[in-house]
N, C-alpha and C positions, 0 to 999 in steps of 0.2 A: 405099154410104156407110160408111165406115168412122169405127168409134166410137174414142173419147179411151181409151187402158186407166186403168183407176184406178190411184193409187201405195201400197201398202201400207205403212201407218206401223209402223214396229220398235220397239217400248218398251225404252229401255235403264235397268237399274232401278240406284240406286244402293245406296250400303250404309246399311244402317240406324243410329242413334241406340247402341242397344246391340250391335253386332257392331264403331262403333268405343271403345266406351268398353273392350269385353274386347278389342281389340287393345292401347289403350292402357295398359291393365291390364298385360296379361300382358310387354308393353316393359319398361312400367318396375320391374314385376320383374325382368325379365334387365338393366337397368341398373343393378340394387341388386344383385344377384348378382354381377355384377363388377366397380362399385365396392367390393364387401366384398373379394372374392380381391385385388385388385390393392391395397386397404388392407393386407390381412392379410401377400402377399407386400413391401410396403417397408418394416411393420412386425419383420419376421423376418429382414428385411437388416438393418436398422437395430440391431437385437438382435444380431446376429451379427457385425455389425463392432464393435459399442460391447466385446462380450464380447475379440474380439480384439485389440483395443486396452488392454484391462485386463490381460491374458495379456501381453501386449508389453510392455508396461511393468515386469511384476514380474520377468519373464525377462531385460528390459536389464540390471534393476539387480543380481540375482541373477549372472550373465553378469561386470559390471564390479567388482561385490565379489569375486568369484576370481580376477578377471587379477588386479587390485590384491594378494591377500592371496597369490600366486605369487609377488612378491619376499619377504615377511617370513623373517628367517633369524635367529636369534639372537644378540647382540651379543657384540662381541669385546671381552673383561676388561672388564665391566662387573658389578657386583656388587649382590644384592640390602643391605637394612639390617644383616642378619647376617654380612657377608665371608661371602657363598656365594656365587661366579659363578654366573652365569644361563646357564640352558643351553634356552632356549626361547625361541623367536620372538615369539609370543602370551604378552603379561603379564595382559591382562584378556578375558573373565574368568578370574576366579583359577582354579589347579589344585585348591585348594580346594571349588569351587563345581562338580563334576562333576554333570551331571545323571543321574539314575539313576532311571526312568521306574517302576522297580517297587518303588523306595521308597513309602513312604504321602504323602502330598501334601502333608502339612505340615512333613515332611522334604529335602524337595526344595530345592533353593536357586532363587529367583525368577531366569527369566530376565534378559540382559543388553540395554537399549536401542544398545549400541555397546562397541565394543572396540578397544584398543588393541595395536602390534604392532611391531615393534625393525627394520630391514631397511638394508642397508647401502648404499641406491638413494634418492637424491635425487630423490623422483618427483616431485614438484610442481617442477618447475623445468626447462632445456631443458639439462640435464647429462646427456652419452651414459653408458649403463648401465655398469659397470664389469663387464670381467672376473671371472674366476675366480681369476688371479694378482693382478692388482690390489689384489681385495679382500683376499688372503693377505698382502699385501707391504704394503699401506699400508691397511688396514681402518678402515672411519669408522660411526657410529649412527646412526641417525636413527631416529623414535622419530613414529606417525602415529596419528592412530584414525579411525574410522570409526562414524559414529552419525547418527543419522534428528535430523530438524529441522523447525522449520514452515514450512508452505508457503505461508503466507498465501490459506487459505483455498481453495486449490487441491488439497488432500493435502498428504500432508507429503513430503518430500527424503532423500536418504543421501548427507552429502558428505562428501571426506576431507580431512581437518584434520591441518597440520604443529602437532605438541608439541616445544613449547622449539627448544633451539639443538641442533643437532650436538655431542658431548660426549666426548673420548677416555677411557671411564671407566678409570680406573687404582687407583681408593680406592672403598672404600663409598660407595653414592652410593643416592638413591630415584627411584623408577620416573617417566620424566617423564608429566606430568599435566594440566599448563598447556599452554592453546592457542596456538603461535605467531602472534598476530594480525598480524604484519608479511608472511606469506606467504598468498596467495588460497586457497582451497579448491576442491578441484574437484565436482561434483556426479555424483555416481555413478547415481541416480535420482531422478525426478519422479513426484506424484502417484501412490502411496501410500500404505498406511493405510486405517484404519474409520475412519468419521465417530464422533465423539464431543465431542457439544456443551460438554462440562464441558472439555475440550483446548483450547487455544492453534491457532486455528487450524482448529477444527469437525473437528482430525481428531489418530487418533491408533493407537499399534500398527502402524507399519510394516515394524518389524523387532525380531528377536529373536535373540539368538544364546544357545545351549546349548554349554556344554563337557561332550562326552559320556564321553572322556577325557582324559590330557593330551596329546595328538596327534592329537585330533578333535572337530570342531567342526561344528553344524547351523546352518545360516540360515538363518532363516525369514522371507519376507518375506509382508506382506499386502494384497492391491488391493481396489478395491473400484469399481464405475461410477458412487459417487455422484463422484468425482473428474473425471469426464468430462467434456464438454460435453455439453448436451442432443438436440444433434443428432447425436450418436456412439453413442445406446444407448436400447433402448425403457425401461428402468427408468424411468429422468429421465422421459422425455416419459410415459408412462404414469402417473407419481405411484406408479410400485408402492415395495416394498423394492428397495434398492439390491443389485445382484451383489457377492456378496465369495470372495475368492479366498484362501486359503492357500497359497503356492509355498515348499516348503525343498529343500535341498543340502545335502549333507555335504562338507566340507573339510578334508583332511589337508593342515599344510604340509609343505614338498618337506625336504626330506636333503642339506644340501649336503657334499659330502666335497673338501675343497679341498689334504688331501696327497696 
């Protein structure tokens, strides 16, 4: 007679109460650990594009202040108050007002928010450039400046403004001054400048020019990431201080020899 075999039960044990709470644990630590790097890396993008967007900005404008101030050339018979022809390009700021860095500070003459400059190139308008003979044979003024403005709240602006009319000066005549309102302006740069709540516009100091001699000229412009949007720059989104940039260039105008 043959017997039944017995069937041997297998205990299969599960996992205990505390081996899942320290897996859970120790999960959602390595969840936190890389929610924090991958915070920390969009945070450092985000910093680093908002930075290079400030940098862009003051280099556009820097950039389109020197093609522009590449036509200025000194006016032909045109005279200051005294019957003394003018024999420079750049009227402001004055040759007067050189800056000289190792004077005492209260000797110094205060920088210039904009400056004005004589060029025989009708540049706000869609008149082709005039030659070298051209301008020898039938020579005309024009008379432009260049100065920072509000941005409504955005930064401030650098646009270039036609002064007065075209003028064959022939007589004593005075530096023109007046804005041509009849001709558009073109905007050299955007956004711009420190914040400064007491300013027109929460912002201000976006430019500066220095006359180092009378043949050389420093621009200096200033950016800053409270200009930004918020989602261009960690400063904004963090509530820290704003990034601020100081950008200059030194500018010699050009030597025209036209006999």
């Amino acid at each position: 007679m043959v017997r039944p075999t017995k069937t041997l039960k297998k205990f299969q044990h599960g996992f205990t109460l505390l081996e899942m709470l320290a897996v859970i644990g120790v999960s959602s630590l390595l969840l936190v650990i890389l929610a924090s790097l991958f915070r920390t890396g969009l945070w450092e993008v985000s910093r680093s594009s908002g930075r290079i967007e400030v940098v862009r900005n003051g280099r556009n404008a820097l950039n389109q202040i020197q093609r522009i101030m590449s036509y200025a050339m000194a006016p032909s018979a045109h005279y200051d108050g005294s019957s003394n022809q003018v024999t420079t390009p750049v009227y402001t700021p004055l040759p007067s007002e050189i800056y000289d860095p190792s004077q005492p500070v209260a000797s110094r003459p205060a920088p210039s928010s904009s400056f004005r400059f004589f060029t025989p190139i009708n540049i706000l308008t869609d008149d082709p450039i005039p030659t070298a003979r051209q301008i020898q044979d039938a020579p005309q003024n024009f008379a432009y400046e260049i100065a920072q403005v509000p941005g409504n709240g955005e930064g401030m602006s650098v646009v270039l403004r036609k002064l007065s009319d075209p003028v064959a000066y022939s007589a004593p005549d005075t530096f023109p001054l007046n804005i041509d309102t009849g001709v558009q302006p073109r905007f050299l740069g955007r956004r711009l400048g420190l914040p400064d709540s007491t300013a027109p516009g929460g912002f201000d100091d976006a430019m500066f020019i220095y006359r180092l001699r009378d043949s050389s000229f420093q621009i200096v412009i200033n950016v800053s990431s409270a200009a930004i949007s918020d989602g261009a720059n960690r400063n904004r989104i963090e509530n820290a201080t704003p990034l601020q940039i100081r950008m200059s260039s030194i500018y010699n105008p050009p030597i025209y020899t036209l006999d």
